[in-house]
Z-matrix of the N, CA and C atoms (Angstrom, degrees):
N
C 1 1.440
C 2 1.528 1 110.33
N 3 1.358 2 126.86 1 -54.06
C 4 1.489 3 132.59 2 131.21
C 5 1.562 4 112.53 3 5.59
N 6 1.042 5 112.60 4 -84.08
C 7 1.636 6 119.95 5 -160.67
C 8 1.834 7 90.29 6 -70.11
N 9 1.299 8 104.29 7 -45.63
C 10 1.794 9 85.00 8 -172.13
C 11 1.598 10 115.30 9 -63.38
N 12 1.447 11 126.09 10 -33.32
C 13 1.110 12 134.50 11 175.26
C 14 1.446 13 119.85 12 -43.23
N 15 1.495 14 87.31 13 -54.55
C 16 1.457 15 103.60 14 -171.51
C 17 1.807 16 108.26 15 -72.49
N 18 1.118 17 133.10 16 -14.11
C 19 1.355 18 140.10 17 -161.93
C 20 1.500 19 74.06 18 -99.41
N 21 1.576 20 132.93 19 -90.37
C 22 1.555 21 120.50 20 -165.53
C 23 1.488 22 112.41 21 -19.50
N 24 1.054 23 100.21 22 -59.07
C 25 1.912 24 110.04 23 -166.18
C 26 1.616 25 91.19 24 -61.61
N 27 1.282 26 129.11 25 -61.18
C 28 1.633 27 109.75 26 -176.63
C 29 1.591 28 121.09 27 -46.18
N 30 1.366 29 90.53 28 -49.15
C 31 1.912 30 103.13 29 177.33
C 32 1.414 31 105.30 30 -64.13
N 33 1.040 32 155.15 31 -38.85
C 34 1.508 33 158.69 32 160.29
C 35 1.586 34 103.45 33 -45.53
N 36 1.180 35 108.92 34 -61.62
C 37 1.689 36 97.42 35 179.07
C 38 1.370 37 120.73 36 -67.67
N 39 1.198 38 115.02 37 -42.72
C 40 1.517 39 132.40 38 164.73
C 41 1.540 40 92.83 39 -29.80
N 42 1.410 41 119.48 40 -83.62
C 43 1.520 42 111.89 41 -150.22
C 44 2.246 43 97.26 42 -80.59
N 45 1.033 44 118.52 43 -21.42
C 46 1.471 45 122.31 44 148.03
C 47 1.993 46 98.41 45 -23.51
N 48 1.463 47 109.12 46 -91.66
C 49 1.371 48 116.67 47 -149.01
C 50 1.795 49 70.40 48 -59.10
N 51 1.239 50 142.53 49 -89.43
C 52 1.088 51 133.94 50 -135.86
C 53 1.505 52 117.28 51 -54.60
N 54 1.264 53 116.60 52 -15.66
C 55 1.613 54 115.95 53 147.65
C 56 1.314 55 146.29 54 -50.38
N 57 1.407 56 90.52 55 -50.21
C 58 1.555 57 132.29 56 -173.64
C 59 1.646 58 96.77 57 -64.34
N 60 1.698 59 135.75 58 -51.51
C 61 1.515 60 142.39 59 145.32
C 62 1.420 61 97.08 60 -12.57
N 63 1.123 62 112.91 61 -48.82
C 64 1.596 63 95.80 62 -146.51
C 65 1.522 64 102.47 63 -77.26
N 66 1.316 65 129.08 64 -46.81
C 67 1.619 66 121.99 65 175.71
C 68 1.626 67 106.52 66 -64.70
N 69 0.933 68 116.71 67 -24.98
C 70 1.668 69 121.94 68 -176.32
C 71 1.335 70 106.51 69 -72.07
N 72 1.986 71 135.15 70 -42.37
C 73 1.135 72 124.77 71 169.09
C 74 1.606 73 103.63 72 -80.55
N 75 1.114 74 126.20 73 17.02
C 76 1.913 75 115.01 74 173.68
C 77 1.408 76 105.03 75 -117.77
N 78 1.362 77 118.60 76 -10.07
C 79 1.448 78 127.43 77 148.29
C 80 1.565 79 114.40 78 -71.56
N 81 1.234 80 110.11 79 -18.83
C 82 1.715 81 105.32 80 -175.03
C 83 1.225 82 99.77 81 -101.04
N 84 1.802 83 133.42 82 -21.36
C 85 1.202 84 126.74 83 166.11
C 86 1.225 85 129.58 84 -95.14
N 87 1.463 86 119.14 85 -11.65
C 88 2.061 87 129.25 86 146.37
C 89 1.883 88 100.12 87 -59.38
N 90 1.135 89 124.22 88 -29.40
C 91 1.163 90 117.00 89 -155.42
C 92 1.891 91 96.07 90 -82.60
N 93 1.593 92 108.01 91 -58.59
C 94 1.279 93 111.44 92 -164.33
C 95 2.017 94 103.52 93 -75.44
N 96 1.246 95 106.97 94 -3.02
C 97 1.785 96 103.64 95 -174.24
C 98 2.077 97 101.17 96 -93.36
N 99 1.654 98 91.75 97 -16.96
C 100 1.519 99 87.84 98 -176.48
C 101 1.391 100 104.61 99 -102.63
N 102 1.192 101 129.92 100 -13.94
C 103 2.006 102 128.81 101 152.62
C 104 1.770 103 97.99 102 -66.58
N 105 0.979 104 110.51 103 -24.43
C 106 1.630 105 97.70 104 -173.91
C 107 1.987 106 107.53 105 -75.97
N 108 1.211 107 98.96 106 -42.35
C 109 1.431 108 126.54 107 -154.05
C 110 1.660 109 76.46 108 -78.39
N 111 1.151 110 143.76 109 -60.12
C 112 1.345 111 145.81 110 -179.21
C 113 1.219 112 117.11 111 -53.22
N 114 0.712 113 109.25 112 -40.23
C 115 1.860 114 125.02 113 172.11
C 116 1.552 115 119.02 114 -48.47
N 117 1.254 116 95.00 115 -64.79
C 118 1.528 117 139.33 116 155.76
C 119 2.199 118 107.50 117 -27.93
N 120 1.310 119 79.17 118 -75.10
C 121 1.226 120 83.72 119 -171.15
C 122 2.076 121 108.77 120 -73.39
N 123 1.103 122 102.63 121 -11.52
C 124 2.001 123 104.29 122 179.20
C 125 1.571 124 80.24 123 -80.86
N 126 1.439 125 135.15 124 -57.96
C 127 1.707 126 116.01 125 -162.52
C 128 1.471 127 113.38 126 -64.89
N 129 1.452 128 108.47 127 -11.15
C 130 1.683 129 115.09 128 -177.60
C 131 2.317 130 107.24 129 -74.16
N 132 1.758 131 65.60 130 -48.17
C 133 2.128 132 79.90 131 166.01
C 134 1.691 133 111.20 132 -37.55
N 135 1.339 134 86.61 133 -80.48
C 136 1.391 135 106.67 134 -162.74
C 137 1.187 136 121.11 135 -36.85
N 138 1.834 137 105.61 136 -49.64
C 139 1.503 138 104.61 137 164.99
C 140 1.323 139 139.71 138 -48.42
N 141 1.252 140 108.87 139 -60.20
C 142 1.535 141 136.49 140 160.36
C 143 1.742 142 123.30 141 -45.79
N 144 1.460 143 95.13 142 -23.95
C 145 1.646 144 112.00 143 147.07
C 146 1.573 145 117.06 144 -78.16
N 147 0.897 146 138.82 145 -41.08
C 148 1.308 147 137.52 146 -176.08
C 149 1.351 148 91.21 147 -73.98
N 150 1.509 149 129.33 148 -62.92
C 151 1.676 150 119.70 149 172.98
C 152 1.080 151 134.91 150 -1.57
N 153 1.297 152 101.33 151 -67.32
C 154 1.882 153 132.09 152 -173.47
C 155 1.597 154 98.12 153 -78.64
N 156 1.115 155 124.89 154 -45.97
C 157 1.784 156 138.98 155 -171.95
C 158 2.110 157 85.79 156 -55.45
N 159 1.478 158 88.82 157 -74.36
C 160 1.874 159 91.05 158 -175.07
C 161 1.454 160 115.00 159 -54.29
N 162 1.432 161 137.52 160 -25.88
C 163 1.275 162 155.51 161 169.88
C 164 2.068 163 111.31 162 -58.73
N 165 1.254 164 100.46 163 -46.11
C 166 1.676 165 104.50 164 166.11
C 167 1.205 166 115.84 165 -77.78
N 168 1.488 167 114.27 166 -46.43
C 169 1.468 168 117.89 167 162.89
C 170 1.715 169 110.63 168 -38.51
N 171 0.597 170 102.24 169 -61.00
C 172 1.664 171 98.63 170 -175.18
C 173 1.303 172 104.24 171 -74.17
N 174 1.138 173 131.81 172 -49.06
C 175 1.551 174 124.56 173 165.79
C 176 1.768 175 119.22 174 -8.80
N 177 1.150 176 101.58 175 -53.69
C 178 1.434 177 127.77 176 -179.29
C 179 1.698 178 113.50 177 -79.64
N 180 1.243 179 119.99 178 -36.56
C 181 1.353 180 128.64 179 -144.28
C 182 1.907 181 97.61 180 -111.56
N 183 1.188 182 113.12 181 132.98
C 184 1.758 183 105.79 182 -162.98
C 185 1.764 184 90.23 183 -99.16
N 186 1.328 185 116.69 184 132.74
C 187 1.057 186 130.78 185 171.36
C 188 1.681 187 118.24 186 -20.92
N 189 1.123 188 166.89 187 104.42
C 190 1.299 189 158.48 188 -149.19
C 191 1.970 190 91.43 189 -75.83
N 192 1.532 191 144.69 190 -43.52
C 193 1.270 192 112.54 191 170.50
C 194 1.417 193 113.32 192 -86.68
N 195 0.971 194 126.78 193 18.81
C 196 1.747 195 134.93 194 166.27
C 197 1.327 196 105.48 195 -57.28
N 198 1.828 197 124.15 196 125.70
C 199 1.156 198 118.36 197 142.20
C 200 1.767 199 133.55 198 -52.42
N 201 0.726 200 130.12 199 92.33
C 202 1.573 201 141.06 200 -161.49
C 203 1.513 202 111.11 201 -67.11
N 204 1.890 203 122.54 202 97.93
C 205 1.344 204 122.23 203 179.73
C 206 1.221 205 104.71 204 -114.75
N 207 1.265 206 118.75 205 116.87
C 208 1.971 207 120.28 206 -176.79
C 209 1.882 208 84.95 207 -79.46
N 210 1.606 209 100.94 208 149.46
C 211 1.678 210 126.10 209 164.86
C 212 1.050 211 92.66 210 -118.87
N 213 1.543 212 106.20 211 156.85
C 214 1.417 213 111.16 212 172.26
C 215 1.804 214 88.54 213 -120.96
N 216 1.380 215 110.21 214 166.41
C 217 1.527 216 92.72 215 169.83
C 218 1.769 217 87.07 216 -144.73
N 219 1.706 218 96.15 217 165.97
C 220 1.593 219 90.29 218 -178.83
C 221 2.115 220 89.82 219 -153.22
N 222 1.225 221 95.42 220 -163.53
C 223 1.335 222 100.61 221 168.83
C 224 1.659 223 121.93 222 -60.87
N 225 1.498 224 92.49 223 -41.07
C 226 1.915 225 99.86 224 -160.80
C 227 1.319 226 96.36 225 -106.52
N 228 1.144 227 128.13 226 3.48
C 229 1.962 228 112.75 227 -151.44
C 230 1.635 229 100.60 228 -163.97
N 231 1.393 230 99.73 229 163.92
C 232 1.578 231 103.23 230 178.18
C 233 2.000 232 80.88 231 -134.16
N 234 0.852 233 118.23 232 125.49
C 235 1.600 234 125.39 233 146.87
C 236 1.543 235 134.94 234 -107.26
N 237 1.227 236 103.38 235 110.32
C 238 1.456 237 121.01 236 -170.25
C 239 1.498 238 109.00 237 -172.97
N 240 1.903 239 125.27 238 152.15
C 241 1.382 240 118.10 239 -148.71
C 242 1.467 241 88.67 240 -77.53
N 243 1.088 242 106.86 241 172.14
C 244 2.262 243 128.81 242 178.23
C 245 1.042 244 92.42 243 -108.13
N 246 1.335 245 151.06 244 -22.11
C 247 1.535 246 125.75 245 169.81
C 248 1.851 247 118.65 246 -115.30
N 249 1.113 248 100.79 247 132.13
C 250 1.694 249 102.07 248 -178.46
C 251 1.799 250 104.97 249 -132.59
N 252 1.478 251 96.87 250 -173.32
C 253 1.478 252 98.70 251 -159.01
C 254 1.605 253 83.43 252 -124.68
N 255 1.318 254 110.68 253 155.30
C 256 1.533 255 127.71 254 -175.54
C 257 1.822 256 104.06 255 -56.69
N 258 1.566 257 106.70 256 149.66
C 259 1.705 258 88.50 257 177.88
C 260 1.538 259 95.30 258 133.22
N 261 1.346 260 103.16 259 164.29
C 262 1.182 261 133.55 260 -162.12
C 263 1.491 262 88.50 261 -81.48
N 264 1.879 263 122.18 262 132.12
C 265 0.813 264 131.88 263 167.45
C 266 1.448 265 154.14 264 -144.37
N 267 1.139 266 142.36 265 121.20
C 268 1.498 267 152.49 266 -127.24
C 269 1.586 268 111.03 267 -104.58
N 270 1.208 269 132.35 268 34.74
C 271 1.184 270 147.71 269 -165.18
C 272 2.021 271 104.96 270 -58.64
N 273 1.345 272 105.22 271 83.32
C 274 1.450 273 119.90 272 -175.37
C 275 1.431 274 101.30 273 -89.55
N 276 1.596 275 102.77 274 109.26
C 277 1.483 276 135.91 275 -170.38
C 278 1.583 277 97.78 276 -100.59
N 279 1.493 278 105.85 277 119.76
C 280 1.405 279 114.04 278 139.76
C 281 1.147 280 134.99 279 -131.08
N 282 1.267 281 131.92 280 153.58
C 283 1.378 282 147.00 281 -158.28
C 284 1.138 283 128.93 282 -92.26
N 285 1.805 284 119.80 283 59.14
C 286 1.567 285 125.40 284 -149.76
C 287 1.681 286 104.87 285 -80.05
N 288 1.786 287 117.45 286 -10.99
C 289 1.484 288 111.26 287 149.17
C 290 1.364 289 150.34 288 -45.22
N 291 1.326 290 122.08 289 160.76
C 292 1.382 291 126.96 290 170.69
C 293 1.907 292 109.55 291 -77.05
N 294 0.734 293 129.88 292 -26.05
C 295 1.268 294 156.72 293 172.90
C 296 1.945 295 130.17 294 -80.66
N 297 1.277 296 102.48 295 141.42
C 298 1.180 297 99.95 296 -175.98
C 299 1.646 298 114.89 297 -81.68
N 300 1.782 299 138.81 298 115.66
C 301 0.861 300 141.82 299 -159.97
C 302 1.348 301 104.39 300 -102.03
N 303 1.467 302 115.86 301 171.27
C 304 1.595 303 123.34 302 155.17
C 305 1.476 304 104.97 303 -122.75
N 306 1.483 305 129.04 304 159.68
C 307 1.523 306 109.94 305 132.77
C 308 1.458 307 109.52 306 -151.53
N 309 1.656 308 77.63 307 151.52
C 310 1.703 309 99.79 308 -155.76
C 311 2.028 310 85.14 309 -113.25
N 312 1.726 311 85.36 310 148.76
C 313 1.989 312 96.53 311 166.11
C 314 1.422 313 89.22 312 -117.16
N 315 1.515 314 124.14 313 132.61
C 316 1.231 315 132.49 314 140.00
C 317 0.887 316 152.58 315 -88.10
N 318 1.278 317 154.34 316 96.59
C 319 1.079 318 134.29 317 -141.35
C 320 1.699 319 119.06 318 -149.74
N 321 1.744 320 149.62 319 -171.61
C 322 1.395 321 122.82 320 174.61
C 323 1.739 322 105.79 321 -78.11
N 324 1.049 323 102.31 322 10.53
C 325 2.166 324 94.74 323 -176.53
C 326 1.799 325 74.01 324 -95.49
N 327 1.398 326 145.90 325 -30.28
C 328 1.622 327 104.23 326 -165.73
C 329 1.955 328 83.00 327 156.26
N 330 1.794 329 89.14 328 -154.98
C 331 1.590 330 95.84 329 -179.47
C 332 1.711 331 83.36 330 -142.10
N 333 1.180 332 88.32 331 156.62
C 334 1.462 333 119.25 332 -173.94
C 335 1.551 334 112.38 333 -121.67
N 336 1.200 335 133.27 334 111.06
C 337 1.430 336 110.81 335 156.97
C 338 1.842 337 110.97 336 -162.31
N 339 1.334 338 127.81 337 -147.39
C 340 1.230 339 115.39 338 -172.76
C 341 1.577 340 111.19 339 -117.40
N 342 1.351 341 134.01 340 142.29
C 343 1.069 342 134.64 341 -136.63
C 344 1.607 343 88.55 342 -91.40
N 345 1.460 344 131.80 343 -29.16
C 346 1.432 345 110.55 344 -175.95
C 347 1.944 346 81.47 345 -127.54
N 348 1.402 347 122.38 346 158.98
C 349 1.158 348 130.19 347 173.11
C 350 2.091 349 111.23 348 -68.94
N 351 1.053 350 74.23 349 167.85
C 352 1.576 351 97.35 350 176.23
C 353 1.642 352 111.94 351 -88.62
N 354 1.465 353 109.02 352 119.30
C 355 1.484 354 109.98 353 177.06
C 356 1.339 355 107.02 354 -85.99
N 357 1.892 356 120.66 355 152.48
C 358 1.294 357 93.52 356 168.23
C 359 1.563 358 151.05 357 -73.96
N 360 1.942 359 97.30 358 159.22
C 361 1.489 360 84.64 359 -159.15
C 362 1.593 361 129.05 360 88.25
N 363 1.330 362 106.10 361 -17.05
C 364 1.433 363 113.59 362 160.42
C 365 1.472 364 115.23 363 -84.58
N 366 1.361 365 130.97 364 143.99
C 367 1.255 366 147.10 365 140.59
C 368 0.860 367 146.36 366 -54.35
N 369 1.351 368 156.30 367 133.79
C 370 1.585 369 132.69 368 166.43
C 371 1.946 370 109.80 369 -161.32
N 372 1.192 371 79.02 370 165.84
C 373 2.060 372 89.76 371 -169.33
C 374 1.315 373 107.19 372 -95.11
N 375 1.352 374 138.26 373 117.41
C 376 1.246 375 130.76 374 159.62
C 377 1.388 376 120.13 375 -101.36
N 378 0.907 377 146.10 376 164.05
C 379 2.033 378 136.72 377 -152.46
C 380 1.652 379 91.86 378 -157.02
N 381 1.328 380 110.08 379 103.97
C 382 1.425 381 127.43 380 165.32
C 383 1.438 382 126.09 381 -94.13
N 384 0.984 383 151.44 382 148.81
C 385 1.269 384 141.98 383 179.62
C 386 1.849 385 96.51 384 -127.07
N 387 1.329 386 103.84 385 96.37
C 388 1.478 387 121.94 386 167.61
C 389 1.464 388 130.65 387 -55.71
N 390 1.020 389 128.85 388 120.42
C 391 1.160 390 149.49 389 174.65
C 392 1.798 391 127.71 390 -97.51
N 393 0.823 392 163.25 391 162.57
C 394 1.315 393 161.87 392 -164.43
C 395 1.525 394 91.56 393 -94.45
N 396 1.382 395 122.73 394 152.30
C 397 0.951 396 146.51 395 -170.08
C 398 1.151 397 146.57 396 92.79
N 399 1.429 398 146.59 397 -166.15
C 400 1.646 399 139.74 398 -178.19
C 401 1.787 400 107.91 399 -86.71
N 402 1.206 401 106.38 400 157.27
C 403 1.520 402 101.78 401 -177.73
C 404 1.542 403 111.16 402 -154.38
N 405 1.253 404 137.47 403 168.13
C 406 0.975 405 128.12 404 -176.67
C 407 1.238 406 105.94 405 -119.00
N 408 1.386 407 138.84 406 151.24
C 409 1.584 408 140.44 407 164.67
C 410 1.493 409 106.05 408 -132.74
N 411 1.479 410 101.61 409 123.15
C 412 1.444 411 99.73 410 165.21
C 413 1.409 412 132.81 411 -132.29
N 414 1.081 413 138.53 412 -147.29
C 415 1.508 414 128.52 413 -155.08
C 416 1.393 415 82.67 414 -159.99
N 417 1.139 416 123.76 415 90.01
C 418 2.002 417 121.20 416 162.54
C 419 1.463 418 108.36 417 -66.58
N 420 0.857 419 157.78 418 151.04
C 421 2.059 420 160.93 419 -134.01
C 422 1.800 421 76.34 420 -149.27
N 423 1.609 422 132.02 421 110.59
C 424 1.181 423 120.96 422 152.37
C 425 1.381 424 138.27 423 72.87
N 426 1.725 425 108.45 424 0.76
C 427 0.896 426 111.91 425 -166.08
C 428 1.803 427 111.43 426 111.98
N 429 1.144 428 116.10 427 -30.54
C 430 1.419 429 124.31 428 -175.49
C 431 1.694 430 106.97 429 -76.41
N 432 0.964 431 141.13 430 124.29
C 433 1.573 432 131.54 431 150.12
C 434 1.470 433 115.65 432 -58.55
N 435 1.744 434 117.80 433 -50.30
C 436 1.343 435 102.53 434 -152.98
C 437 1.810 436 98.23 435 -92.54
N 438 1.407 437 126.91 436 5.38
C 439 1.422 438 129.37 437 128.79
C 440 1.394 439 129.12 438 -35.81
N 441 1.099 440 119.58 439 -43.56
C 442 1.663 441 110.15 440 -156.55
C 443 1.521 442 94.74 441 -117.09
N 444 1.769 443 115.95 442 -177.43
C 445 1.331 444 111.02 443 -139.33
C 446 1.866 445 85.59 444 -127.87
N 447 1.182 446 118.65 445 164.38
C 448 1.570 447 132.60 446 -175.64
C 449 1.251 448 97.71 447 -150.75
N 450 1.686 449 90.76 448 160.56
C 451 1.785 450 121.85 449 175.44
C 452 1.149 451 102.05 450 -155.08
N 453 1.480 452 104.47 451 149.64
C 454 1.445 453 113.37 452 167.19
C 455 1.564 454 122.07 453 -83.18
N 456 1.407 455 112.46 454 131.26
C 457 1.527 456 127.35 455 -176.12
C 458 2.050 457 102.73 456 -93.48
N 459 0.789 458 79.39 457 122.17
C 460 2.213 459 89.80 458 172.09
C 461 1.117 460 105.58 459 -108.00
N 462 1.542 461 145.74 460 127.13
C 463 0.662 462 161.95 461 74.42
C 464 1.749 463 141.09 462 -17.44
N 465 1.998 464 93.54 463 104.88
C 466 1.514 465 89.33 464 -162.38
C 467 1.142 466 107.12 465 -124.80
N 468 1.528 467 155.38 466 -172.34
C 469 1.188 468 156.14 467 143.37
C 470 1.732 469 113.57 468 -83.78
């Protein structure tokens, strides 16, 4: 009775440890699918870093078929020409203020402008696609509109 006892209890542990494998290799395959899945997701980074990296790059950089109009912007004034020609356009804004600027073109196609302002002394590219007609451009001072200064843009053929 001895020897049979003792054989159950071996065979019980026996298939015990050989159970016990089984959550231990699904811990080794949650383990190696979530280094994979991580992996995965750092090359998803990286890209999506280069995105935003090429996205400022161009921020700065005027489209190569862009008509190319430098603004100057300041406290009191926006300088840049009042008449332009229909067309794709590269309106290279800088920020000759003490102050943080925006500038926006308004016009009946919509509003145009830059999603965070211009610090001073910073630069930046905005890309309009022109249409015939009158438009507004202005210079918000900080966030303020009725701060900062506007002109009217014409648009002619």
């Amino acid at each position: 009775m001895k020897l049979s006892l003792s054989t159950i209890i071996a065979v019980a542990l026996s298939l015990g440890v050989v159970w016990a494998e089984g959550p231990v290799e699904k811990a080794k395959d949650v383990a190696e699918d979530t280094a994979e899945t991580a992996k995965n997701v750092g090359h998803k980074v990286v890209k999506g870093t280069k995105k935003v990296v090429n996205k400022v790059v161009d921020a700065v950089t005027p489209d190569p078929d862009a008509r190319r109009v430098d603004v100057t912007l300041s406290n009191d004034k926006i300088d840049m020409p009042t008449n332009l020609e229909p067309g794709k356009t590269a309106f290279v804004v800088k920020n000759a203020g003490n102050e943080k600027h925006n500038f926006v073109v308004r016009g009946k196609d919509g509003t145009h402008k830059f999603m965070v302002d211009l610090q001073p002394n910073e630069t930046k590219v905005l890309h309009v696609q022109l249409k015939r007609g009158t438009y507004t451009a202005y210079s918000p001072v900080d966030g303020h509109p009725k701060k900062g200064t506007e002109t009217t843009l014409t648009v002619h053929s």
